[in-house]
MOPAC internal coordinates of N, CA, C and O (Angstrom, degrees):
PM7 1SCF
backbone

  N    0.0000 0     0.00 0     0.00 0    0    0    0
  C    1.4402 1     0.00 0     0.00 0    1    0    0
  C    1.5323 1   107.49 1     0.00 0    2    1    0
  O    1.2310 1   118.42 1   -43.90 1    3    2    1
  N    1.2359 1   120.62 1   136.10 1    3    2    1
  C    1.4235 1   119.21 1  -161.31 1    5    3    2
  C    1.7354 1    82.43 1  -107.71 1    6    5    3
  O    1.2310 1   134.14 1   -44.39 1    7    6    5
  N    1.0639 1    90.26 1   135.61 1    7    6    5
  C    2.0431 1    99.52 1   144.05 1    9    7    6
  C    1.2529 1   127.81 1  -150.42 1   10    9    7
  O    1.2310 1   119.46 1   -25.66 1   11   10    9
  N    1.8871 1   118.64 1   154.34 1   11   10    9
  C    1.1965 1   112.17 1  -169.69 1   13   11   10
  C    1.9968 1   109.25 1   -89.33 1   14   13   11
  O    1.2310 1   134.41 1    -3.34 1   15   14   13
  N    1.3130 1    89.73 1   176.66 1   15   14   13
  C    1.2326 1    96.63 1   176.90 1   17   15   14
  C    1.4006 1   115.95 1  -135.34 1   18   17   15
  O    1.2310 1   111.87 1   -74.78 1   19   18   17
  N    1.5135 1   132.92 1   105.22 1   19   18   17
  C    1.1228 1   132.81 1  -140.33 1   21   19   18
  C    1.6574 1   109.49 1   -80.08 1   22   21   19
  O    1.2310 1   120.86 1     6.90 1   23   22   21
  N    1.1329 1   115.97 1  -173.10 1   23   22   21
  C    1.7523 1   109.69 1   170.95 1   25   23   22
  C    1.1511 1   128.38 1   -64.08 1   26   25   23
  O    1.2310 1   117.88 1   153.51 1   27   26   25
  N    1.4680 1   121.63 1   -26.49 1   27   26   25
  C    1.3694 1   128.64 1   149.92 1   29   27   26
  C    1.2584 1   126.57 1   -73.83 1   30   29   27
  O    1.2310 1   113.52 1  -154.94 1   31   30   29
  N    1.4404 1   129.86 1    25.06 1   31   30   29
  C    1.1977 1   145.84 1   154.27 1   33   31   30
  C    1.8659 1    98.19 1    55.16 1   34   33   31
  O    1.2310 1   134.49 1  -134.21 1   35   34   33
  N    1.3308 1    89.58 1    45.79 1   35   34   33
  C    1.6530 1    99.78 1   159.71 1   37   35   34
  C    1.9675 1   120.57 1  -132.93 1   38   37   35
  O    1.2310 1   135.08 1   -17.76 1   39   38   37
  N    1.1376 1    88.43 1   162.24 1   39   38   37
  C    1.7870 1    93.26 1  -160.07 1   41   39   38
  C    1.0725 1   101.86 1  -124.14 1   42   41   39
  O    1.2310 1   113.15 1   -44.89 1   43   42   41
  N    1.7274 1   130.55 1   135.11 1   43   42   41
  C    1.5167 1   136.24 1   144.83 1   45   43   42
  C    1.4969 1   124.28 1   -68.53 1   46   45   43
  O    1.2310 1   122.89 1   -64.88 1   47   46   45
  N    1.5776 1   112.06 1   115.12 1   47   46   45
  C    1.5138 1   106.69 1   169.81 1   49   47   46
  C    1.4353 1   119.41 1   -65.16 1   50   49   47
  O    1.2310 1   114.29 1   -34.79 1   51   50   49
  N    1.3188 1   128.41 1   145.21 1   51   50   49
  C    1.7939 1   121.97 1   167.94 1   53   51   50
  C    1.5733 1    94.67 1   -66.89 1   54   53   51
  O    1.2310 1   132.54 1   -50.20 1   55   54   53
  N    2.2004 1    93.38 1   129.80 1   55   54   53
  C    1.5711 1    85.29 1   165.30 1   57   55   54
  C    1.1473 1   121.17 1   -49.53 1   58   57   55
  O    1.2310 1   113.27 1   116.11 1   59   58   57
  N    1.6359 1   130.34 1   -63.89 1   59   58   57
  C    1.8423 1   112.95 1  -176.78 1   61   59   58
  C    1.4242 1   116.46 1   -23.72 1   62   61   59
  O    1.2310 1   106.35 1   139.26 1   63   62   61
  N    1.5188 1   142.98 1   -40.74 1   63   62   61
  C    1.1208 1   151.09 1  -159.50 1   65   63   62
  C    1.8684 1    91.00 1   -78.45 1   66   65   63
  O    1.2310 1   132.84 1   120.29 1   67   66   65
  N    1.0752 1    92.80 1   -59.71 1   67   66   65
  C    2.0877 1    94.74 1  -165.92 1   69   67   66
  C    1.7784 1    98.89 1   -67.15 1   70   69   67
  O    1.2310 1   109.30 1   152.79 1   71   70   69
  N    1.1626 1   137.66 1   -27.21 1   71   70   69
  C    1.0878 1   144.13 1   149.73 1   73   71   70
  C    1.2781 1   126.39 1   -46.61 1   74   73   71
  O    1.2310 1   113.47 1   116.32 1   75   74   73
  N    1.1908 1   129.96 1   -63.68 1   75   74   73
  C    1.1757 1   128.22 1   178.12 1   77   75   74
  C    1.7760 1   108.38 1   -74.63 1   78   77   75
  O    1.2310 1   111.08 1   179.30 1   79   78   77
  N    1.1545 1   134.39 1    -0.70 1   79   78   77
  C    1.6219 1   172.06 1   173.79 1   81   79   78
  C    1.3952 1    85.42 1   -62.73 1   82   81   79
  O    1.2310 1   126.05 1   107.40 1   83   82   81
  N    1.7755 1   105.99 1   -72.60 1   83   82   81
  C    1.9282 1   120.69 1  -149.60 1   85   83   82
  C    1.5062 1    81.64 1    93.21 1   86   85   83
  O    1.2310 1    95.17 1   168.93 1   87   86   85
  N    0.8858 1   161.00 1   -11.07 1   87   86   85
  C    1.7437 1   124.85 1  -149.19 1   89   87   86
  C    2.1947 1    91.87 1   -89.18 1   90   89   87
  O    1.2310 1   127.68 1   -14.61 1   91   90   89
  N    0.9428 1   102.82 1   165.39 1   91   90   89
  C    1.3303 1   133.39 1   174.25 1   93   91   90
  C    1.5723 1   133.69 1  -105.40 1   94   93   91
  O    1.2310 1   100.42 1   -45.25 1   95   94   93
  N    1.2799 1   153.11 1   134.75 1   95   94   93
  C    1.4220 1   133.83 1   177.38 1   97   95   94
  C    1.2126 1   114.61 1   -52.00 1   98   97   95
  O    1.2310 1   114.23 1   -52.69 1   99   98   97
  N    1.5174 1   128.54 1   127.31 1   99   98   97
  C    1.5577 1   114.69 1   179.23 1  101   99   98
  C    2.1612 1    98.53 1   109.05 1  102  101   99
  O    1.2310 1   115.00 1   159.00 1  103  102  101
  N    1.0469 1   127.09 1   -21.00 1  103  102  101
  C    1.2841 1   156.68 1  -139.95 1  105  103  102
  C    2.0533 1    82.22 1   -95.39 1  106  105  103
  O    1.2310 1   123.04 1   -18.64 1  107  106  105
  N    1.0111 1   111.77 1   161.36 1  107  106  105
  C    1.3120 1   110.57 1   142.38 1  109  107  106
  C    1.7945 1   123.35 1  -165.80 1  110  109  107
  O    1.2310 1   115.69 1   -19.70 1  111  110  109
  N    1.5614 1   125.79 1   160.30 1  111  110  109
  C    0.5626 1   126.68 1  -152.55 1  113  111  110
  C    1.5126 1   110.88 1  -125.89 1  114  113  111
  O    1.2310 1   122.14 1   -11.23 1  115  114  113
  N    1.3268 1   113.50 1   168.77 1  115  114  113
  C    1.8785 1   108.99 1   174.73 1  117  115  114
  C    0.9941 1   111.37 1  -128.88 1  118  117  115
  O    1.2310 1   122.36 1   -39.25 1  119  118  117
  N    1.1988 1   113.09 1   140.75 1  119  118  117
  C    1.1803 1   122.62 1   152.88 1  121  119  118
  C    1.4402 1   151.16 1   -85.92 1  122  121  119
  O    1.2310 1   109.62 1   -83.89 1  123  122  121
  N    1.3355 1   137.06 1    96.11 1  123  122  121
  C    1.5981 1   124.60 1  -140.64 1  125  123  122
  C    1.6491 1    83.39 1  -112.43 1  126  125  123
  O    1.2310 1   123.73 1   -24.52 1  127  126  125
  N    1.5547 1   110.46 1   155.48 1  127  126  125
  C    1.0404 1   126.38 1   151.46 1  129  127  126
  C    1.2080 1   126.73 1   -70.87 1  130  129  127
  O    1.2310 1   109.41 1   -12.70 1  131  130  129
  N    1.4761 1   137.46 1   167.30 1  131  130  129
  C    1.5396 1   118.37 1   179.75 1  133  131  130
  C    1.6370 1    88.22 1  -179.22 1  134  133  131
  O    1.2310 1   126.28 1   -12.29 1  135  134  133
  N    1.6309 1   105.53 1   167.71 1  135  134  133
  C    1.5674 1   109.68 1  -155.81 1  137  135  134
  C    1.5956 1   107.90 1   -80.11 1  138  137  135
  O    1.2310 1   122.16 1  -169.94 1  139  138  137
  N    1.5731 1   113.47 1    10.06 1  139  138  137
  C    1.3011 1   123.03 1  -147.34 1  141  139  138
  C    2.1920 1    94.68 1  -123.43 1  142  141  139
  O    1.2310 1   137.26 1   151.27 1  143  142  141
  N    1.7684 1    84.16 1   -28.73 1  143  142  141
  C    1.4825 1    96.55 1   173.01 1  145  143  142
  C    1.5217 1   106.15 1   125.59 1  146  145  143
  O    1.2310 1   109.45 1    48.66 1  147  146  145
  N    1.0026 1   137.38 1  -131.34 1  147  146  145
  C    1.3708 1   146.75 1  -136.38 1  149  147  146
  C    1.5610 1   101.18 1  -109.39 1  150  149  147
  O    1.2310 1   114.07 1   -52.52 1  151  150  149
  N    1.1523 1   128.83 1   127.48 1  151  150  149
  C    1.4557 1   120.66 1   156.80 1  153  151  150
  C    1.0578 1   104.75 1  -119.99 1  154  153  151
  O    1.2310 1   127.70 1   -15.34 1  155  154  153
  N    1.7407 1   102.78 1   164.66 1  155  154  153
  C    1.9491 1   110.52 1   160.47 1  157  155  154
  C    1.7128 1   108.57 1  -148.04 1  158  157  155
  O    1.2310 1   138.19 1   -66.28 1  159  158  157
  N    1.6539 1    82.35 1   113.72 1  159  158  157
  C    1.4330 1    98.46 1   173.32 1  161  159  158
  C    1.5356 1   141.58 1   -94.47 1  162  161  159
  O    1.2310 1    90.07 1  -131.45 1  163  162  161
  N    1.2362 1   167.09 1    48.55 1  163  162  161
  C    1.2330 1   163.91 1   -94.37 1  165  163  162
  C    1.4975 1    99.94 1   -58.72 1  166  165  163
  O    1.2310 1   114.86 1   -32.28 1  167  166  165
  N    1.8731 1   127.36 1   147.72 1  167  166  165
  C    1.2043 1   118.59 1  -156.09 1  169  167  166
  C    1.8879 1    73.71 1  -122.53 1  170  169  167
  O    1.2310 1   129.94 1   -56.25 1  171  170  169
  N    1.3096 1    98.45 1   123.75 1  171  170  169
  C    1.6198 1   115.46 1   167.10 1  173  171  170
  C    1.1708 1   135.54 1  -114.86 1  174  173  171
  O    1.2310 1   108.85 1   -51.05 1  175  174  173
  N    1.3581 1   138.48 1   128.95 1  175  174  173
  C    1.7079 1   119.47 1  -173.87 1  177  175  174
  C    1.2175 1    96.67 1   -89.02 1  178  177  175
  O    1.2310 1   134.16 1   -23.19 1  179  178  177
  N    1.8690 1    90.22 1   156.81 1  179  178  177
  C    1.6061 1   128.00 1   169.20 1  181  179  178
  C    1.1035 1   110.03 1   -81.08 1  182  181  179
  O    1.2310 1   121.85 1   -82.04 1  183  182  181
  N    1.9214 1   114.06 1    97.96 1  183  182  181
  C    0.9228 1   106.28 1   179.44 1  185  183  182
  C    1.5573 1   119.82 1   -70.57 1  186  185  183
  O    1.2310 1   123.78 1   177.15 1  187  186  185
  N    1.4741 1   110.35 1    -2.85 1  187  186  185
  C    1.6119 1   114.30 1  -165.30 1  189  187  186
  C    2.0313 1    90.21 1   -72.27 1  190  189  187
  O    1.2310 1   120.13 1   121.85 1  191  190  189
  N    1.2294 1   117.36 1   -58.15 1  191  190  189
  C    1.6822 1   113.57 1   174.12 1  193  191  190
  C    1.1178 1   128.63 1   -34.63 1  194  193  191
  O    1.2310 1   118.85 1   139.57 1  195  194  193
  N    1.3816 1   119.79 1   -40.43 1  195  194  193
  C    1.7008 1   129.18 1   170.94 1  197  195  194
  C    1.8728 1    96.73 1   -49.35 1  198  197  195
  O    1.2310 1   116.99 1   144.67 1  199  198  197
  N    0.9030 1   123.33 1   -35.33 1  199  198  197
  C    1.6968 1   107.27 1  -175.58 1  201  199  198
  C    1.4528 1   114.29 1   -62.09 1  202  201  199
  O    1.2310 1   113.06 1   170.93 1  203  202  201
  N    1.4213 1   130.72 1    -9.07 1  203  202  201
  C    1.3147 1    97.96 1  -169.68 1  205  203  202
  C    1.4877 1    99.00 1   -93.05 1  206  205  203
  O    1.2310 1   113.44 1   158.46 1  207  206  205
  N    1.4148 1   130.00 1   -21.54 1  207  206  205
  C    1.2332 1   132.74 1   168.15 1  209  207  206
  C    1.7389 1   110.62 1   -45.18 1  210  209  207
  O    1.2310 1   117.34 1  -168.85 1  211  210  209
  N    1.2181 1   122.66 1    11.15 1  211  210  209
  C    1.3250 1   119.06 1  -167.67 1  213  211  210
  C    1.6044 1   112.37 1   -88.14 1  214  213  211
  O    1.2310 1   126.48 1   140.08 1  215  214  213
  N    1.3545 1   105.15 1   -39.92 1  215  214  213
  C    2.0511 1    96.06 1   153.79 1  217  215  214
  C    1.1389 1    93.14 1   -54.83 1  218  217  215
  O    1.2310 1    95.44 1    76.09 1  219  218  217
  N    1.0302 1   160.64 1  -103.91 1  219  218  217
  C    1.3488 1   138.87 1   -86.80 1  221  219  218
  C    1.5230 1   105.64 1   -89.28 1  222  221  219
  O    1.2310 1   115.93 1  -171.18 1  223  222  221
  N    0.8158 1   125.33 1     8.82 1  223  222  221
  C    1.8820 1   130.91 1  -167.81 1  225  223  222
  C    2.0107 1    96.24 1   -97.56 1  226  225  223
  O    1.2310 1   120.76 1   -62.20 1  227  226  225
  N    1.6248 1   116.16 1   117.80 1  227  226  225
  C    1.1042 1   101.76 1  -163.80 1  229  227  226
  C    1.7881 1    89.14 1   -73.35 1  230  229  227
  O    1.2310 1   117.16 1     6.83 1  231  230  229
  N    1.7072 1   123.02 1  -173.17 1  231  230  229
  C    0.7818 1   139.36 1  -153.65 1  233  231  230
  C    1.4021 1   103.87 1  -129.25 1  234  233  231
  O    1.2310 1   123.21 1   -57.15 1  235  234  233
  N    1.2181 1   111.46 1   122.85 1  235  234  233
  C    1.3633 1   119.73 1  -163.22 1  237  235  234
  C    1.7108 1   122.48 1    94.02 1  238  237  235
  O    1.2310 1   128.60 1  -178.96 1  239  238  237
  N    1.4743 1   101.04 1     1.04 1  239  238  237
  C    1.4815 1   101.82 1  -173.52 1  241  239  238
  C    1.5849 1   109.60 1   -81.37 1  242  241  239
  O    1.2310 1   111.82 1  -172.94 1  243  242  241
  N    1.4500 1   133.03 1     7.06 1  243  242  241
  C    0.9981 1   144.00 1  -116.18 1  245  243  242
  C    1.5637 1   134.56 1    35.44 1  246  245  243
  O    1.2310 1   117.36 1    33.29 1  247  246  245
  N    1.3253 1   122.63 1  -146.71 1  247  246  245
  C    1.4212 1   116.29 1   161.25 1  249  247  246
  C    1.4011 1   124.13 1  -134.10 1  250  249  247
  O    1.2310 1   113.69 1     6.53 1  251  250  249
  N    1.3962 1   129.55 1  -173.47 1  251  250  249
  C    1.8915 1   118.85 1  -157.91 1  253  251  250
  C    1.2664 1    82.70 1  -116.28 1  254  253  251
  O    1.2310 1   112.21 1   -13.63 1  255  254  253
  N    1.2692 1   132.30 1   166.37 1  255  254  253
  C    1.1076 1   149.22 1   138.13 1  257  255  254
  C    1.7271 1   135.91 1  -124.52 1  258  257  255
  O    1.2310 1   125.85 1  -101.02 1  259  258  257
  N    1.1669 1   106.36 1    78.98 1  259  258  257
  C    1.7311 1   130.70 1  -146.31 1  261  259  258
  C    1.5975 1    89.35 1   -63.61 1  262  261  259
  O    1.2310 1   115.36 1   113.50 1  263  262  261
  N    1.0463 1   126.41 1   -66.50 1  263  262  261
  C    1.3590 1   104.04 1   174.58 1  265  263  262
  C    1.3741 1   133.42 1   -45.70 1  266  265  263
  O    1.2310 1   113.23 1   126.96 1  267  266  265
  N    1.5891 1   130.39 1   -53.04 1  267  266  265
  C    1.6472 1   100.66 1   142.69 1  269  267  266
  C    1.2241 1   142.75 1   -58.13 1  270  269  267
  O    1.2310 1   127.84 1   178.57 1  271  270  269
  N    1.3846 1   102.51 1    -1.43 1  271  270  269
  C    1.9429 1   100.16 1   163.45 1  273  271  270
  C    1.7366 1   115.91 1   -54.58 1  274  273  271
  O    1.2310 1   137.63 1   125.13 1  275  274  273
  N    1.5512 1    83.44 1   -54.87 1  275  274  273
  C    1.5577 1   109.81 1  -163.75 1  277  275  274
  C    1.4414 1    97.46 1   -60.58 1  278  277  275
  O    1.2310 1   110.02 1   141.27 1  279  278  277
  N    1.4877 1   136.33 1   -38.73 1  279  278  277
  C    1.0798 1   127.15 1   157.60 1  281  279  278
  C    1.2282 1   152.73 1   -85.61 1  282  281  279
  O    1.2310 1   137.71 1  -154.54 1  283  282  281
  N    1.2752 1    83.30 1    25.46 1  283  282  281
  C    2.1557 1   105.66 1   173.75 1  285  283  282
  C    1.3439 1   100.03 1   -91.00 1  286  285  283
  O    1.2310 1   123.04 1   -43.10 1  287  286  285
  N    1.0487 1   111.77 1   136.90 1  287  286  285
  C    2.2037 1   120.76 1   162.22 1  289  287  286
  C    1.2344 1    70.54 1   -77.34 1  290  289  287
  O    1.2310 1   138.63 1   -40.60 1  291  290  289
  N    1.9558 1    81.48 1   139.40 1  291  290  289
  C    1.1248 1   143.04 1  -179.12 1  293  291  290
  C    1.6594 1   128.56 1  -133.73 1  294  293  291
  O    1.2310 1   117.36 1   -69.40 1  295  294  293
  N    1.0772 1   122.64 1   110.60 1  295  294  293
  C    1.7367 1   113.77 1   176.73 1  297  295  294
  C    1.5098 1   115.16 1   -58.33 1  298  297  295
  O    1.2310 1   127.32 1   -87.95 1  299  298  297
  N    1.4871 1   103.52 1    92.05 1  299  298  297
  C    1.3637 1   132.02 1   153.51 1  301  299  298
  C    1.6247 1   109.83 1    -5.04 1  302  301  299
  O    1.2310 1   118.13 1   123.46 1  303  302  301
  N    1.4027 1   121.17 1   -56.54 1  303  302  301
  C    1.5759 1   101.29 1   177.07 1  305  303  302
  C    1.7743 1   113.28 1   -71.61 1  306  305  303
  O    1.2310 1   125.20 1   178.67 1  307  306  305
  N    1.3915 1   107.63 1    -1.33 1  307  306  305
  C    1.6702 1   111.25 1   157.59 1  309  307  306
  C    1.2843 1   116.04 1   -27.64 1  310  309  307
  O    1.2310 1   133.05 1   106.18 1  311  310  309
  N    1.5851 1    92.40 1   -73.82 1  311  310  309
  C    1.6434 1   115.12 1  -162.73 1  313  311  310
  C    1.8096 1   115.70 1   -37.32 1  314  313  311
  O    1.2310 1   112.44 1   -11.51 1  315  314  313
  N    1.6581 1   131.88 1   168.49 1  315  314  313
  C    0.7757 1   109.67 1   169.91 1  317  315  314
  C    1.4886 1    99.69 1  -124.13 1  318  317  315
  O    1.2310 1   120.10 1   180.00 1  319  318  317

């Protein structure tokens, strides 16, 4: 699959590619080197790590639910 790389030395993925990915707009991804060359993997949190933050959440504040966070639209200049 050929792609260009514009003058600002940025590139469009083919949606099928970011699809078959999972990634989302806003989403991001890595890139690792490897002896074979270039990969790109979608960068996902552990949701199992978010638990130890669990003292620290006062009580009664209600509770988060990060997966419907992640699926609320969001204003894009949000993101970081």
């Amino acid at each position: 699959m050929l792609i260009r790389i514009t003058s600002k030395r940025q590139v469009t993925l083919p949606k099928p590619v970011l699809e078959a990915m999972g990634v989302q707009p806003g989403d991001r991804i890595w890139l690792e080197e490897g002896p074979e060359g270039f990969v790109l993997r979608p960068h996902r949190i552990d949701l199992t790590k978010l638990g130890t933050l669990r003292d620290k959440i006062r009580r009664g504040r209600g509770t988060f639910d990060l997966r419907a966070f992640r699926d609320e639209p969001h204003d894009p200049t949000l993101r970081d």
